[in-house]
mmCIF file of the C-alpha atoms, coordinates in Angstrom:
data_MODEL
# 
_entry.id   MODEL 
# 
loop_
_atom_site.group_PDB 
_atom_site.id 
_atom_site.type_symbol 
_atom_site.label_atom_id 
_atom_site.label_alt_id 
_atom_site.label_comp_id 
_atom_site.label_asym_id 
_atom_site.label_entity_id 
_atom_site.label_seq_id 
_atom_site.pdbx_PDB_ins_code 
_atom_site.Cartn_x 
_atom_site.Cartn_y 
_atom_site.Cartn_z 
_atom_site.occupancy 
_atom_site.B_iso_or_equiv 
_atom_site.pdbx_formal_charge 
_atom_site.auth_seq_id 
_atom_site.auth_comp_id 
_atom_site.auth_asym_id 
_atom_site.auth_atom_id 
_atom_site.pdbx_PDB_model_num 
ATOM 1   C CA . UNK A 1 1   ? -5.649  -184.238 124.633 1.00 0.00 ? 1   UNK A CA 1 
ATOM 2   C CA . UNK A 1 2   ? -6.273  -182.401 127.919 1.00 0.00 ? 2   UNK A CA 1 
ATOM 3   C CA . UNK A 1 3   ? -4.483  -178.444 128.269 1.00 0.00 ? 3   UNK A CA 1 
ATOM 4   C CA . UNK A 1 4   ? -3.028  -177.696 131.504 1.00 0.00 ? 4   UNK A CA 1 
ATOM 5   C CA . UNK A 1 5   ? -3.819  -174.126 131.920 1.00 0.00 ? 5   UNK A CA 1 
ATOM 6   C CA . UNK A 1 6   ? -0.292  -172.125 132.224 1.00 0.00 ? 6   UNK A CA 1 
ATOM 7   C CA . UNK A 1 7   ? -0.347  -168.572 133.687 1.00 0.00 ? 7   UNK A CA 1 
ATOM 8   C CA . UNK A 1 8   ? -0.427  -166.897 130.868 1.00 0.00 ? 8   UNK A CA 1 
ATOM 9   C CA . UNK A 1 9   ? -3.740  -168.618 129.907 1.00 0.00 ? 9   UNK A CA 1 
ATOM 10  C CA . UNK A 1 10  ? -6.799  -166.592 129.316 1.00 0.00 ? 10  UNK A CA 1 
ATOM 11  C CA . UNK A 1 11  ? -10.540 -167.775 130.264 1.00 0.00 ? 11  UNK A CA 1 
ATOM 12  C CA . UNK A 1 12  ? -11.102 -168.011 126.284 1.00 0.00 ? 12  UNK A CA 1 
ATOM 13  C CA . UNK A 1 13  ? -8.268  -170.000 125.646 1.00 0.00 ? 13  UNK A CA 1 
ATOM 14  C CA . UNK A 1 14  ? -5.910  -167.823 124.281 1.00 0.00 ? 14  UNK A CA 1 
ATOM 15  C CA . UNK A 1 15  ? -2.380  -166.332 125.682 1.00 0.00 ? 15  UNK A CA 1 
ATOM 16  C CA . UNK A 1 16  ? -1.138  -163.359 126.859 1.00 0.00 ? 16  UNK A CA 1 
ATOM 17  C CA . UNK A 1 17  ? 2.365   -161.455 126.422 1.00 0.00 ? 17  UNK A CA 1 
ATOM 18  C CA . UNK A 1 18  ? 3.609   -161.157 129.703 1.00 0.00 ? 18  UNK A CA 1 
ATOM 19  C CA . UNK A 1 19  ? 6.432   -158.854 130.114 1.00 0.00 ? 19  UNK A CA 1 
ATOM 20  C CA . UNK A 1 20  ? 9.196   -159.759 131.991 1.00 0.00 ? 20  UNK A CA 1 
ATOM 21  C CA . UNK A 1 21  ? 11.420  -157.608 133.846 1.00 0.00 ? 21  UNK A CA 1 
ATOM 22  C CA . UNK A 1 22  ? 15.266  -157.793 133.732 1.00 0.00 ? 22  UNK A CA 1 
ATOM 23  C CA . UNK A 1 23  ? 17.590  -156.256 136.101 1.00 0.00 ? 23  UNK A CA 1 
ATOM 24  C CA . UNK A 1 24  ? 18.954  -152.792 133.964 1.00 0.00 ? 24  UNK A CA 1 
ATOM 25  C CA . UNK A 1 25  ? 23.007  -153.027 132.740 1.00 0.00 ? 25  UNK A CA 1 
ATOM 26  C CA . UNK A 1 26  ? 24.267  -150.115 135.271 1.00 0.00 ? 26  UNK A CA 1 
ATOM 27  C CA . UNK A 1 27  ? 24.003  -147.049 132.470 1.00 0.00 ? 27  UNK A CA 1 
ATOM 28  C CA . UNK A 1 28  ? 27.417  -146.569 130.184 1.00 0.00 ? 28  UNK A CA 1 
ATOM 29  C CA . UNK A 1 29  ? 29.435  -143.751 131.059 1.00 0.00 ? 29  UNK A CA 1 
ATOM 30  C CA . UNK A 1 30  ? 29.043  -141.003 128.731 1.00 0.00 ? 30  UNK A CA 1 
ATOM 31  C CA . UNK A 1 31  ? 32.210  -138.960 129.482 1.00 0.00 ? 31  UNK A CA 1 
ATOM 32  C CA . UNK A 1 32  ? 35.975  -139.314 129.540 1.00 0.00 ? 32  UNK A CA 1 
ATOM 33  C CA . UNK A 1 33  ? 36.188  -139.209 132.635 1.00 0.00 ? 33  UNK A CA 1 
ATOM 34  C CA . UNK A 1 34  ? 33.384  -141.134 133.767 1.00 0.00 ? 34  UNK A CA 1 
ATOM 35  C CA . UNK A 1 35  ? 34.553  -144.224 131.417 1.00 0.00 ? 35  UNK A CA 1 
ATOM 36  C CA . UNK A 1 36  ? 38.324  -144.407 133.442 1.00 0.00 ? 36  UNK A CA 1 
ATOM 37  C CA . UNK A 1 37  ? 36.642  -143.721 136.852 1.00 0.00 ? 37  UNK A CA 1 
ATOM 38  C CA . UNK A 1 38  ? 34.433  -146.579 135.892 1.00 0.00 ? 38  UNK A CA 1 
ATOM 39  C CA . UNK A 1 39  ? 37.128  -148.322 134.363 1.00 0.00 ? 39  UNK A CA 1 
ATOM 40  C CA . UNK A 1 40  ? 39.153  -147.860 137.897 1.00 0.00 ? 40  UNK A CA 1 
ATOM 41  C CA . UNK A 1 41  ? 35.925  -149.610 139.601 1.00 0.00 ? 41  UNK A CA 1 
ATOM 42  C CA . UNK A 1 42  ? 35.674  -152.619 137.248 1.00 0.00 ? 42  UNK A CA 1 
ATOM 43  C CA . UNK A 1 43  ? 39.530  -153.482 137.501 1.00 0.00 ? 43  UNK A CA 1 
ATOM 44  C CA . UNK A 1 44  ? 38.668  -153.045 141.686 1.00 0.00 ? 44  UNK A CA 1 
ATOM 45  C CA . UNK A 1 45  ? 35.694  -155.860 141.076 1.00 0.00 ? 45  UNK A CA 1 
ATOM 46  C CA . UNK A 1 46  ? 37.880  -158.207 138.853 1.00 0.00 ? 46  UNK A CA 1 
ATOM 47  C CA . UNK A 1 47  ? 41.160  -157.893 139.083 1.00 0.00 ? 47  UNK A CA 1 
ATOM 48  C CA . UNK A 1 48  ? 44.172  -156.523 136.585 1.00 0.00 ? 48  UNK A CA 1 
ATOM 49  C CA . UNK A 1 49  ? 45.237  -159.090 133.999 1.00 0.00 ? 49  UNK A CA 1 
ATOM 50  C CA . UNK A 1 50  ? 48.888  -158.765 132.208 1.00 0.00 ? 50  UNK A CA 1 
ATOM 51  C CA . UNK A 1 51  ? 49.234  -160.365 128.539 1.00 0.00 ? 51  UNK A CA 1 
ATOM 52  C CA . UNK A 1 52  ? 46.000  -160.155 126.588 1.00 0.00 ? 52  UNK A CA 1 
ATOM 53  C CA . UNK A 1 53  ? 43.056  -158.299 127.612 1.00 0.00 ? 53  UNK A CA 1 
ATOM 54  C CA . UNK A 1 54  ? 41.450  -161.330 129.396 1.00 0.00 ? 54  UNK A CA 1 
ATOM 55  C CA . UNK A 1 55  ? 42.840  -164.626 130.613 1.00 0.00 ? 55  UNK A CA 1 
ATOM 56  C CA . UNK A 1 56  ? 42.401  -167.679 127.883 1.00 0.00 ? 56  UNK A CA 1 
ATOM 57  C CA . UNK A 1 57  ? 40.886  -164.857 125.482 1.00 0.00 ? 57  UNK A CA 1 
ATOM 58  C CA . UNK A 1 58  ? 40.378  -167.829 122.906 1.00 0.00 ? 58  UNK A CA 1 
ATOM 59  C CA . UNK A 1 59  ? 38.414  -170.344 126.018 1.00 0.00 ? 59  UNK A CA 1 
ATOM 60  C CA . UNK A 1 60  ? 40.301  -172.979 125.731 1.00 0.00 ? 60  UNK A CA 1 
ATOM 61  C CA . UNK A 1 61  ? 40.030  -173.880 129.454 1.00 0.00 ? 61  UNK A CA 1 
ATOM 62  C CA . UNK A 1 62  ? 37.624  -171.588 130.965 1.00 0.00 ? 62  UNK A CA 1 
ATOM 63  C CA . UNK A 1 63  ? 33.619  -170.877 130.325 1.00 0.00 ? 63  UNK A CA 1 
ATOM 64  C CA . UNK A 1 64  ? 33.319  -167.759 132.079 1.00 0.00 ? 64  UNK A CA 1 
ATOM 65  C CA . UNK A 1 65  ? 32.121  -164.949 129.953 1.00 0.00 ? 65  UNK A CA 1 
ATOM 66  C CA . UNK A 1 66  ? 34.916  -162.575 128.889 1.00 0.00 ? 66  UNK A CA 1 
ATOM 67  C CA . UNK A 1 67  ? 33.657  -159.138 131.048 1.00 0.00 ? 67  UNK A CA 1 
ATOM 68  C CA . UNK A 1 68  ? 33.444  -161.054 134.367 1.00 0.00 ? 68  UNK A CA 1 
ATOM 69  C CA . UNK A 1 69  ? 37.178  -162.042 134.212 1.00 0.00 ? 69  UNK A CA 1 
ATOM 70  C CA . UNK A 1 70  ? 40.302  -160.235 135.371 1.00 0.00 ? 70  UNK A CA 1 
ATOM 71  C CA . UNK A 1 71  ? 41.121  -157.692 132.280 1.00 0.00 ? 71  UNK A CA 1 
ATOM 72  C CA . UNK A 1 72  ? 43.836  -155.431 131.405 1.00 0.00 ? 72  UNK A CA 1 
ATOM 73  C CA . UNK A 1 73  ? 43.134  -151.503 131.407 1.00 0.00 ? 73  UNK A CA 1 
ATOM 74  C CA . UNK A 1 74  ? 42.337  -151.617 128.003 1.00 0.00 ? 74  UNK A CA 1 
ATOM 75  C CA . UNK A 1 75  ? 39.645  -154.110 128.040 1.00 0.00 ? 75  UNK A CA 1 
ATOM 76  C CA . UNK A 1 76  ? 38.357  -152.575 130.992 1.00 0.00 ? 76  UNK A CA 1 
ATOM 77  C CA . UNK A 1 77  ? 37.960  -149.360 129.191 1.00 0.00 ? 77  UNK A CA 1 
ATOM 78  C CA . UNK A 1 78  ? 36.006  -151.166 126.641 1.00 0.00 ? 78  UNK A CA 1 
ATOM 79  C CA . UNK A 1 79  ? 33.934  -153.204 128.518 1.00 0.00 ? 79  UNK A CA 1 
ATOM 80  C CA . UNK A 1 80  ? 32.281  -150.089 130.874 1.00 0.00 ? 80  UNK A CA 1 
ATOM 81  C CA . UNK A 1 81  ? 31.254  -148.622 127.954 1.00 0.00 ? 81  UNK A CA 1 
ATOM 82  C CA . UNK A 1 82  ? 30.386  -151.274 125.500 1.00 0.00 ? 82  UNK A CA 1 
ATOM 83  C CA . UNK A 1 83  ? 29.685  -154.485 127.774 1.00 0.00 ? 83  UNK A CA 1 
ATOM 84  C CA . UNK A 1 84  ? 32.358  -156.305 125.740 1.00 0.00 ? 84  UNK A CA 1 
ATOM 85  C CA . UNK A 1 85  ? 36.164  -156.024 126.620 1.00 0.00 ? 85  UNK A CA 1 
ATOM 86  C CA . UNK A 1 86  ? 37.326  -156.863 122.940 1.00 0.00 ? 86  UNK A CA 1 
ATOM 87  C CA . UNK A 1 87  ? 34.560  -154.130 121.368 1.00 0.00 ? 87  UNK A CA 1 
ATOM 88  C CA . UNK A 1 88  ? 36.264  -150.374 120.517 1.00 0.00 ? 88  UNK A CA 1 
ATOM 89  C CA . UNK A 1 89  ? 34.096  -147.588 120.625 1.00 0.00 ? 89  UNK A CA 1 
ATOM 90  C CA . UNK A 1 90  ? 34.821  -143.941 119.948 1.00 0.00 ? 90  UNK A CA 1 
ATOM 91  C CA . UNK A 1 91  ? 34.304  -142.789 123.230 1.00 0.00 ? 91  UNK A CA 1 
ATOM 92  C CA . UNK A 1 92  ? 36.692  -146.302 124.591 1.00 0.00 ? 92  UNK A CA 1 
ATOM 93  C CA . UNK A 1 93  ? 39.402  -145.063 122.104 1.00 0.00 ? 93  UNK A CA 1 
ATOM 94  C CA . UNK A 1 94  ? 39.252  -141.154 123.586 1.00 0.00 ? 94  UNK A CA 1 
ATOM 95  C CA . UNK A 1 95  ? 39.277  -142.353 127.114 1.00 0.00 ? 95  UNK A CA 1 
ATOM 96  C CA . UNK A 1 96  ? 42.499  -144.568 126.175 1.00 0.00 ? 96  UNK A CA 1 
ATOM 97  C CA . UNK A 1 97  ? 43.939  -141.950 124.489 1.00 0.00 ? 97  UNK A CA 1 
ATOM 98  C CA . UNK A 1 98  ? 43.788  -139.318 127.246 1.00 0.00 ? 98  UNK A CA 1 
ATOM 99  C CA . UNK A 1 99  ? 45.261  -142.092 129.584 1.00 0.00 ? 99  UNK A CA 1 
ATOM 100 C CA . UNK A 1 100 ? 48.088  -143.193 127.174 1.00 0.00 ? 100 UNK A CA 1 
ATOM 101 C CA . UNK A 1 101 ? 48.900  -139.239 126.497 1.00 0.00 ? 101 UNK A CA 1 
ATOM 102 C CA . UNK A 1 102 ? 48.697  -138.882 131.166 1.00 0.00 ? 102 UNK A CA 1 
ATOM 103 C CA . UNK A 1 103 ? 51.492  -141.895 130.746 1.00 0.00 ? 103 UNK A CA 1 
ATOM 104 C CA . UNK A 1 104 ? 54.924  -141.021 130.911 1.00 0.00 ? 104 UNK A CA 1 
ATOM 105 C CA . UNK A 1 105 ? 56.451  -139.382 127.688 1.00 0.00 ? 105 UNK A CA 1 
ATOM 106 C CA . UNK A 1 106 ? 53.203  -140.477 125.768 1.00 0.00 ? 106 UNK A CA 1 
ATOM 107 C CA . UNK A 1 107 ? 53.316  -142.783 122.706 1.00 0.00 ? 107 UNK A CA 1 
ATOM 108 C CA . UNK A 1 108 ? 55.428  -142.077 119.860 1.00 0.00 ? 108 UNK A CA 1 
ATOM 109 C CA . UNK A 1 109 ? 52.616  -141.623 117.602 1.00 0.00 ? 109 UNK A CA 1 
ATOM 110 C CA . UNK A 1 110 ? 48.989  -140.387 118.048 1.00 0.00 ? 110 UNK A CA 1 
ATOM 111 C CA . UNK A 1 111 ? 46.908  -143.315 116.222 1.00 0.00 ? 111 UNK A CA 1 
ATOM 112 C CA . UNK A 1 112 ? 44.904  -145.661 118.164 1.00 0.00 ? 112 UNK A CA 1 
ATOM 113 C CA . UNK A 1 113 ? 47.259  -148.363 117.627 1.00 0.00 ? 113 UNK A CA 1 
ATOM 114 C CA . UNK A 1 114 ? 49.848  -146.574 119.392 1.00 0.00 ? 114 UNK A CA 1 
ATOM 115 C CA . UNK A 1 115 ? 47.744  -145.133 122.158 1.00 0.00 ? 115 UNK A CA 1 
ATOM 116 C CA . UNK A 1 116 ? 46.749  -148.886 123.331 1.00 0.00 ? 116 UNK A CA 1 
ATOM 117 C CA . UNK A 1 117 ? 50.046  -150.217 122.820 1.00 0.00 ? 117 UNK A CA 1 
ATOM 118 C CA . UNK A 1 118 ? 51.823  -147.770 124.973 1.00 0.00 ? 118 UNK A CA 1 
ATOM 119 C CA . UNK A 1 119 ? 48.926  -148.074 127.713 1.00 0.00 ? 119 UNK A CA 1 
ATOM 120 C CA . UNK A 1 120 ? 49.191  -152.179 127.087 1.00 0.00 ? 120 UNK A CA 1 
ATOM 121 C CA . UNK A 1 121 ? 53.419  -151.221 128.086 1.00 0.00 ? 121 UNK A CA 1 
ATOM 122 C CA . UNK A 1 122 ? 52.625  -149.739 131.242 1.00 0.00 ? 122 UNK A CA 1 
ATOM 123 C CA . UNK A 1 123 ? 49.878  -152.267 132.198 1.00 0.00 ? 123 UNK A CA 1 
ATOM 124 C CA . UNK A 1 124 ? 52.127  -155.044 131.553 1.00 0.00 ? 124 UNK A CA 1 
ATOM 125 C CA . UNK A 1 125 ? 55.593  -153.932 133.687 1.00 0.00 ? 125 UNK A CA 1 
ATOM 126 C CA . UNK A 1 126 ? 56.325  -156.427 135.634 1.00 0.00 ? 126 UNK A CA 1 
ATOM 127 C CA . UNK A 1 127 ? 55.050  -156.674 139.448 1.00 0.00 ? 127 UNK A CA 1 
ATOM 128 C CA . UNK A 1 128 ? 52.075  -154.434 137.937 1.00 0.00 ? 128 UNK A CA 1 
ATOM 129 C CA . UNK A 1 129 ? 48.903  -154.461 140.883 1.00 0.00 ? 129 UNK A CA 1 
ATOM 130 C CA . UNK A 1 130 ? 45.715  -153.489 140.613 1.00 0.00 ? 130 UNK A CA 1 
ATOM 131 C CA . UNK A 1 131 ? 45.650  -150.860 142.745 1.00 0.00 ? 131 UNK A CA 1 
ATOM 132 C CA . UNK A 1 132 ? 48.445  -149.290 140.891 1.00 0.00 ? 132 UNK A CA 1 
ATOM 133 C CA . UNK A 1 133 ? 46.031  -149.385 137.870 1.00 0.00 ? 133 UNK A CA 1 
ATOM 134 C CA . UNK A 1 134 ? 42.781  -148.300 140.055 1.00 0.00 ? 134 UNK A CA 1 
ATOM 135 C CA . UNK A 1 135 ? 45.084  -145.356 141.023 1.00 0.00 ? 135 UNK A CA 1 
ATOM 136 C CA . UNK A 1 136 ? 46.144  -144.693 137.543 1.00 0.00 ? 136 UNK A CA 1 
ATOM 137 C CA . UNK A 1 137 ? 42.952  -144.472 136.227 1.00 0.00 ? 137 UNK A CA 1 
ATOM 138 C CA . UNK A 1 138 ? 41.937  -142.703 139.219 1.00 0.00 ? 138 UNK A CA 1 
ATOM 139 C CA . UNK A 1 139 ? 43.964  -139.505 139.255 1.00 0.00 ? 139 UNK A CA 1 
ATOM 140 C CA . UNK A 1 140 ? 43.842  -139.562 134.885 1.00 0.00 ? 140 UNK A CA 1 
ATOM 141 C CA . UNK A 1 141 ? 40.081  -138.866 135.596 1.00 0.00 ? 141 UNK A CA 1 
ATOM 142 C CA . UNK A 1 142 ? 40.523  -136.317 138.230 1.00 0.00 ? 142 UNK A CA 1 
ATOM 143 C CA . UNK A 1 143 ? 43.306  -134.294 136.497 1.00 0.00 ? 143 UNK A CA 1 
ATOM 144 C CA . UNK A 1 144 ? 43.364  -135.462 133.045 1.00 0.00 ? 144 UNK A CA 1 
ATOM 145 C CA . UNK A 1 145 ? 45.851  -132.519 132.485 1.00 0.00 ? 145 UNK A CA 1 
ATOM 146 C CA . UNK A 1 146 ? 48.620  -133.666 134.188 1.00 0.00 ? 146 UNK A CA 1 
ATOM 147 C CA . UNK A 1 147 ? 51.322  -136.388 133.281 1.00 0.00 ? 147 UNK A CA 1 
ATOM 148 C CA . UNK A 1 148 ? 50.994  -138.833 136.002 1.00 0.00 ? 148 UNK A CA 1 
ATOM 149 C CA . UNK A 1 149 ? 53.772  -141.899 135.741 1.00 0.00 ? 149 UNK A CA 1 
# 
């Protein structure tokens, strides 16, 4: 049985570990503010989604992966800074807060719950655009002390 030498062939017969070199994730935001300003810039890229956090969140018709589709705030939130639109994270949940509390009146209570449902309200009014949302997040992350709509 003749061996066709691959590349990763040494004289003696043996192989070597080649490392291969991905291209890097761009790095997680670390900061409020850096999570909604990054948030802002994914919803730019994919588009702002009213319903569920992704169109056919169960892929029933579709086979593109869940953080390349058009996605509500809040999965937008979560996917900058866990890669995964349906993942929480602390830092996801204190971003969303911040926004939800920026939002009109705020929610009527402070748990986490609350916080996405009232943000989920404003992102799903109807004739809702992106750039509404991209401003949104925007000006939340630029003056996160002010109540903004």
């Amino acid at each position: 049985m003749n061996h066709k030498p691959s590349p990763t062939d040494l004289p003696h017969g043996s192989r070597r570990t080649v490392l291969v070199a991905l291209p890097a994730r761009p790095a997680a935001p670390t900061t409020v503010e850096g999570t909604l300003l990054a948030a802002a810039r994914l919803l730019q890229k994919r588009g702002l989604w009213q319903g569920d956090y992704v169109p056919d969140a169960f892929d029933r018709e579709m086979c593109i992966p869940h953080c390349l589709r058009p996605m509500n705030i809040v999965a937008a939130i979560r996917c900058v800074v866990s890669g995964n639109p349906h993942r929480s994270t602390t830092l996801a949940d204190t971003a969303m807060g911040v926004l939800a509390l920026a939002i009109g009146d705020g929610p009527f209570y402070g748990d986490v719950f609350s916080l996405e449902a009232h943000v989920d309200d404003w992102n799903d009014a109807p004739g809702r655009t992106t750039d509404e949302a991209v401003a949104l997040l925007e000006l939340v992350a630029t003056s996160p002390a002010e109540r903004v709509a």
